[in-house]
N, C-alpha and C positions, 0 to 999 in steps of 0.2 A: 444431498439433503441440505435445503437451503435456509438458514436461519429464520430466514421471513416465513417459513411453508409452517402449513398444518403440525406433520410431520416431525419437523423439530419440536415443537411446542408441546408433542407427546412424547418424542424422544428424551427431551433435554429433564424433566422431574424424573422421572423415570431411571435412568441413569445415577442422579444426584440423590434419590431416595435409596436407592440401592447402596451407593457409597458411600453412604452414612449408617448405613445397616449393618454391615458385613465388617468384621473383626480388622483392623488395620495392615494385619501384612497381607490381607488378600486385596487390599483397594485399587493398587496399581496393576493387577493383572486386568479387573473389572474396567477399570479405565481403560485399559490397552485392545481391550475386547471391544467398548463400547466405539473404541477410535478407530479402528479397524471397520466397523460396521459400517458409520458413519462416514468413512471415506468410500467404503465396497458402496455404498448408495447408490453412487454418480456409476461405476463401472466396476466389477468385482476384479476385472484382470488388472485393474491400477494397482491391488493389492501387492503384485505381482512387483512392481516396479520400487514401490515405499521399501517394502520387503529387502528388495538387493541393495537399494541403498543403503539401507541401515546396517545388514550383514558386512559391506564394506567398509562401512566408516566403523564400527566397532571392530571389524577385525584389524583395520587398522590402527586404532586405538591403544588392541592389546599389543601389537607387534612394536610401535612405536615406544609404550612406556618399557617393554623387553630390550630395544636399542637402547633407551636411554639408561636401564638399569647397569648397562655392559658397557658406557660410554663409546656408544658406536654413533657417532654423529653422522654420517656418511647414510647406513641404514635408515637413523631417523629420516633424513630428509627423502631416502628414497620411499619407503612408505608412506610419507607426505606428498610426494609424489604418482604413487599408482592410485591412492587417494582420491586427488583431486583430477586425474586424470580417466580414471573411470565412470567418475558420476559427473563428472563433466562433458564427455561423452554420451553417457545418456541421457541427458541434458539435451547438447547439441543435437543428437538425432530425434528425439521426439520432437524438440521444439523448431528447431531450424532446418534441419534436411532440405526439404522443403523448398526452403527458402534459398536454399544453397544449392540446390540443382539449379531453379528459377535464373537464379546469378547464371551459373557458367552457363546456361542456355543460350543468356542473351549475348553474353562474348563470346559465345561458338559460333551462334547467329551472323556478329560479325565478320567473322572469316569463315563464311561456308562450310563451318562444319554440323556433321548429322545432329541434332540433339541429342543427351541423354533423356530417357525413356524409362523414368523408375516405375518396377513390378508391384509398389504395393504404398497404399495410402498411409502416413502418417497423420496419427489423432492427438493432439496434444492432448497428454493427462494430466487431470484439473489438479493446480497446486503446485508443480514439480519445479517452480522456480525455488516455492519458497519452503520446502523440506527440503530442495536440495542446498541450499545456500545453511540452511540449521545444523546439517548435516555435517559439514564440512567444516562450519566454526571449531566443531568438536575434535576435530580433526587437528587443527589451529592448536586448540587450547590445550590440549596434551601436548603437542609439540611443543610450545610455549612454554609447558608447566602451572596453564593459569589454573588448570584442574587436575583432580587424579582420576588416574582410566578408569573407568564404568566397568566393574567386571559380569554385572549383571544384564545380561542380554536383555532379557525383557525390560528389564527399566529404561535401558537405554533407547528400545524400541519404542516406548512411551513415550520418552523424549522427544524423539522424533516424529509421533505420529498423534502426540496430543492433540485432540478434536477441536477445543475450542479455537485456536488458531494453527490448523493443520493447511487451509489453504488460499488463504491470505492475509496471513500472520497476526499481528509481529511476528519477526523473526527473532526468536528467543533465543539467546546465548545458552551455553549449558553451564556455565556459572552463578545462571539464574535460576532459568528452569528444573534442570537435573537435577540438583540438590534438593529442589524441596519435594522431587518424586518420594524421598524416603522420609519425609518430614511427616509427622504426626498431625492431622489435619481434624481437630473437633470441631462439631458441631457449632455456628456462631449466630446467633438470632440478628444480631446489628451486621453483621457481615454480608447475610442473605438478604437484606434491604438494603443495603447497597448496592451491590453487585445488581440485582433486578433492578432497582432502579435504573443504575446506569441501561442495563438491558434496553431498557424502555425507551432511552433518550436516542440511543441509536438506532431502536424501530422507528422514533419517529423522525430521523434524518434520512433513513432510511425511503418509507414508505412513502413519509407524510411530502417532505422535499425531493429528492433526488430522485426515484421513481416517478415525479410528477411532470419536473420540468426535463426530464428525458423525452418527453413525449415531444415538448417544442424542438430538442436541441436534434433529435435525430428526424424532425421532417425538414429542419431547417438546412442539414447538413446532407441529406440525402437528397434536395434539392435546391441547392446554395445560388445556383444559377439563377432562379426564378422571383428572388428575394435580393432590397437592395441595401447598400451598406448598413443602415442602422439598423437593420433588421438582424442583419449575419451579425451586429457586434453584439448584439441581447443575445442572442444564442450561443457565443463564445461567451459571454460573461455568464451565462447561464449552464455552460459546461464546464466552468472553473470550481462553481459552487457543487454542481451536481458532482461530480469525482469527488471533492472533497467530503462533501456528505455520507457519498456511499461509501468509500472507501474507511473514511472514520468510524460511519456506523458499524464495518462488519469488526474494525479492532475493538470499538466502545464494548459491542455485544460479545465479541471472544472475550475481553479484559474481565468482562460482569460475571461471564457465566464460568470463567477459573476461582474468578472471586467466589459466588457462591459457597465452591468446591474446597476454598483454602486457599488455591494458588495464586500467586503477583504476575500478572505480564505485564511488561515493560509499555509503559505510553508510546504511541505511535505517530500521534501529532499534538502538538502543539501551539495554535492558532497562527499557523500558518501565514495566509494572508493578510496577517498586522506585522510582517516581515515589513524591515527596512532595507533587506541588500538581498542578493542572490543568496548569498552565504549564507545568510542569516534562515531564508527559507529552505534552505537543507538542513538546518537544526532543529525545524520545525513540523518538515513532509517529511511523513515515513522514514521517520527517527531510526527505525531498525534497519531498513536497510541503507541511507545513506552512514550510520555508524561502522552498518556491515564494512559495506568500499571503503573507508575509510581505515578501518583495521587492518582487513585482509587484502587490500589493493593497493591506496592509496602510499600509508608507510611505508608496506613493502620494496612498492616502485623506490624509495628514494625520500615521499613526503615533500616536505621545504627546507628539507636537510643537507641538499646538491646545488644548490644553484637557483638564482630567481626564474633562469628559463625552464631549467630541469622541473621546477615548482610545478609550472604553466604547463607543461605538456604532460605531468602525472594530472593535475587536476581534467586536460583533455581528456588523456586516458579512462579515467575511471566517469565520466560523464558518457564520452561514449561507451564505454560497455552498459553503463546504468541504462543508453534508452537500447540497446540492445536486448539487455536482461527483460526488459518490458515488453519484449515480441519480436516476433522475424518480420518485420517492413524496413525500408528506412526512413520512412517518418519517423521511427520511432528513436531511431539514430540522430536525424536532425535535431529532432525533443532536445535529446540528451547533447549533440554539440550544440545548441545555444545556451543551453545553461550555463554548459564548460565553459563558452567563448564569453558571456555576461559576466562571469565572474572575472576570466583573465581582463580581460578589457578594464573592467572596473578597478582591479590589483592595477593595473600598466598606468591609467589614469588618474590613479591616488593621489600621488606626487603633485600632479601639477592643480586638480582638483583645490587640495587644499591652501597652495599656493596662491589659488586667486581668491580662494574663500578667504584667508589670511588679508590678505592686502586689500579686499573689500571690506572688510571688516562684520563678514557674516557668522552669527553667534550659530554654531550647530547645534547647543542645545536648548534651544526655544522649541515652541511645539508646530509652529508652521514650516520649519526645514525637516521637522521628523515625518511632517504630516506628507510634505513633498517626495522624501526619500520614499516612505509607504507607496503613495499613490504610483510614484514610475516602478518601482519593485511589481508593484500588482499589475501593471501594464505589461511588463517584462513577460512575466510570468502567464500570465492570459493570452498573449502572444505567438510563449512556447505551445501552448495549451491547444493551437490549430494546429497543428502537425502530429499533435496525439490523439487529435479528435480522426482528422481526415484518413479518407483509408488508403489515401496514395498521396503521394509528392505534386503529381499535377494537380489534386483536387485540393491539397493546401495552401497551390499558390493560387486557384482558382479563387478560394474563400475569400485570398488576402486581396485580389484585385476587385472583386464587389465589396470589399470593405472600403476602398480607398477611390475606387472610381464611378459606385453609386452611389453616393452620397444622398440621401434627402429625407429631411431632418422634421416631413409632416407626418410620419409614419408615428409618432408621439400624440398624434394630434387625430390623425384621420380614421384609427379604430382599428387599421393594420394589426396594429400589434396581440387584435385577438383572432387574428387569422394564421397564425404561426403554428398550430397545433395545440393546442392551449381557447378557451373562449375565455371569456372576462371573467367569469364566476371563476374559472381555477387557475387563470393570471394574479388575480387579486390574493385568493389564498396562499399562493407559492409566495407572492411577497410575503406575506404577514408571514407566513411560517419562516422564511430565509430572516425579516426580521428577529421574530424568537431569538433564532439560533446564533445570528450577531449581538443581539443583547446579552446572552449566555455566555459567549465567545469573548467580550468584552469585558466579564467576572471574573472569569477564566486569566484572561490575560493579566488582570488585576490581581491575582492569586485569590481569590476569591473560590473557596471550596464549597461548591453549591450543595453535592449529594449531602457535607457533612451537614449544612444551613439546615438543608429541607428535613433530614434525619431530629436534629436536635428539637424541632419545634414539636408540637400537642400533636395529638390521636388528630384532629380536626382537620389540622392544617395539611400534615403529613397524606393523609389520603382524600383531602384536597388535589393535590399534585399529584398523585398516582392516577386516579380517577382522571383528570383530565389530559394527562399524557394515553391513559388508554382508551378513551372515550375519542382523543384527537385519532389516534394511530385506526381506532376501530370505525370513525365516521369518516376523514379527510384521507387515510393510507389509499394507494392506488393499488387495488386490488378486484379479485372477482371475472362476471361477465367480460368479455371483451380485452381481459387483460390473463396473460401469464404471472408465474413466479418470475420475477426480473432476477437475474445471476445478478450478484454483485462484480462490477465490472473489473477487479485485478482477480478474478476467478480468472481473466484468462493467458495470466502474467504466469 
């Protein structure tokens, strides 16, 4: 059930009118029903799979805070271990199997041997990166101690299978989430205008943008050959915006519709590409899961607690699993080691960087070296951004050699550019909407809390702005005839 769909839209009151009806120790069961539903949409037997993960990591839960009551250190860690070795496991084989015969095929290939020949197709099921990685925190955090063990199965199971970001998140810590499963959640008039609001803003990043320039970025890419460099660079600059769209719209729309409900999900971006360094844009994209790595990977390995190289080869590390985590290719591994390698690079040349900045005497904080940091950051970034587009390694270096060896710069001029998939009439609109959302983005960055703006002003004004975010989402969204429901695209992370 896809946010955008009919569907949801009868689903989603429905549910929230219910859980405000119904006496408060029953509301978390009615959640956990509605979550379950909600997930059985897409495939009933995924049920099957949320299911054992959760039985796992709760039973491991209780067995772990049982070690820790007897001072069994050794136990702890070994059921942090079957833990994370189980659902990691089922992890790898729905997601990568696959992709892991593919592998030894092609080294068998090399040395004349037969192939393996697997008996039976794997189907990824939608979500399982990111309930399984939820999962597991909890896992973490009783070890830890940052929480007490969940003795309630079904809450727990809520936990893990809450709808509003059950499958592509945020990835909710249980220090957050968990907690307020038992929290008292009344009825809040200013709470439900916001939360829908927000809903609103991410329909229309959703539909109005990202949905639209999809259309250019995937004829662009699906025949890259035929198109010459400035052509493929609009549709890479056009794929940076669109991911980030959709992807923000599906947390915007999960964060609104908890909100309705009572509940906080954690922000999940943070205008990203007003980043000045690598680094800075992982504090930015998908907050939940670069904190995840960070927690659970990153310190573990070591941190920047061993050594400046020991540093560099954990930030490798958890960069490559990150574009791993993102899908069985290795595009999606390259993704993730140029991030890694941008940053290291960047660390290694700090030193001398500042050294000639020092002796030239260039002020860093003026706003034309921030504006320059920005600008190569977003290049960086746009960069990694072909290797996650493309659906193989040839065809990402294919993209980058029509970027750099056809060059010609009347394609601005000569009307091309409404031959991309796109005509002028919804070239035109995708700017003005991509505008919006950088004027918004630019409030935002400013701390500028717009829900709170548009909330406090008159009856007049207030659905002023309702009215024309739905009237944009209801006339401009890419919907209907000739189009599907589009999955939001970390659906298949």
């Amino acid at each position: 059930m896809l946010f955008n769909s009919f569907n949801f839209l009868l689903f989603f009151p429905i549910v929230t009118g219910i859980y405000y009806l119904i006496p408060h120790k029953f509301r978390y069961l009615w959640l956990l029903f509605a979550s379950y539903y909600f997930y059985m949409s897409w495939n009933p037997k995924y049920a099957l799979l949320i299911a054992t993960s959760t039985l796992l990591t709760y039973g491991s839960g209780i067995l772990i805070a049982k070690a820790d009551k007897k001072k069994q250190e050794l136990k702890k860690r070994f059921w942090v271990g079957i833990s994370f070795l189980s659902n990691l496991s089922i992890l790898f084989f729905f997601k990568y199997f696959d992709f892991a015969i593919a592998n030894i095929n092609t080294v068998f290939i090399k040395f004349g041997i037969d192939l393996i020949q697997p008996q039976f197709d794997v189907i990824l099921p939608v979500g399982i990166s990111f309930y399984t990685f939820q999962a597991l925190s909890y896992t973490m955090d009783v070890y830890r101690k940052d929480i007490y063990v969940e003795r309630n199965l079904l809450k727990y199971a809520l936990f893990v299978s809450f709808f509003p970001q059950l499958v592509a998140g945020p990835i909710e810590r249980s220090k957050n989430l968990l907690v307020q499963i038992s929290e008292r959640h009344s009825f809040d008039y200013e709470r439900m205008k916001s939360g829908l609001l927000l809903m609103l803003w991410g329909l229309f990043l959703k539909l109005v943008i990202a949905d639209r320039i999809a259309t250019l970025v995937n004829q662009v890419y699906g025949q890259y050959t035929y198109y010459l460099g400035l052509q493929v660079v609009v549709a890479t600059l056009f794929f940076g915006i669109q991911i980030y769209c959709d992807f923000n719209s599906y947390s915007l729309i999960a964060k609104g519709a908890a909100e309705v409900m009572g509940f906080r999900l954690m922000d999940n971006f943070k205008q990203p590409y007003f980043s000045r360094s690598i680094q800075e844009f992982w504090q930015r994209w998908h907050i939940s899961l670069s904190t995840w790595f960070r927690d659970y990977l990153y310190i573990p390995l070591g941190g920047n607690r061993k050594g400046t190289w020991r540093k560099y080869a954990n930030i490798m590390i958890v960069f490559l699993v990150s574009g791993l985590w993102h899908g069985a290719n290795w595009t999606f591994v390259m993704w993730g080691f140029l991030h890694g390698a941008f940053q290291v690079i960047g660390q290694v040349l700090r030193p001398l960087k500042n050294t000639v900045f020092d002796f030239l005497g260039i002020n860093r904080k003026n706003f034309g070296y921030q504006l320059g940091q920005g600008v190569i950051t977003f290049f960086l970034v746009n960069f990694a951004w072909i290797f996650f587009r493309a659906p193989s390694l040839d065809d990402a270096f294919g993209v980058i050699q029509q970027i750099f060896l056809k060059w010609n710069p009347i394609v601005f001029v000569d009307g091309t550019l409404w031959q991309l998939g796109l005509n002028q009439k919804n070239f035109l609109l995708a700017l003005a909407a991509i505008f919006v959302m950088i004027c918004m983005s630019i409030a935002e960055y400013h701390g500028v809390d717009w829900r709170k703006k548009v909330l406090e002003q008159g009856f007049l004004f207030r659905w002023s702005v309702y009215l024309l975010l739905i009237f944009s989402i209801v006339i401009f969204g890419v919907y209907g005839p000739g189009y599907s429901e589009s999955q939001f695209i970390y659906f298949q992370f």
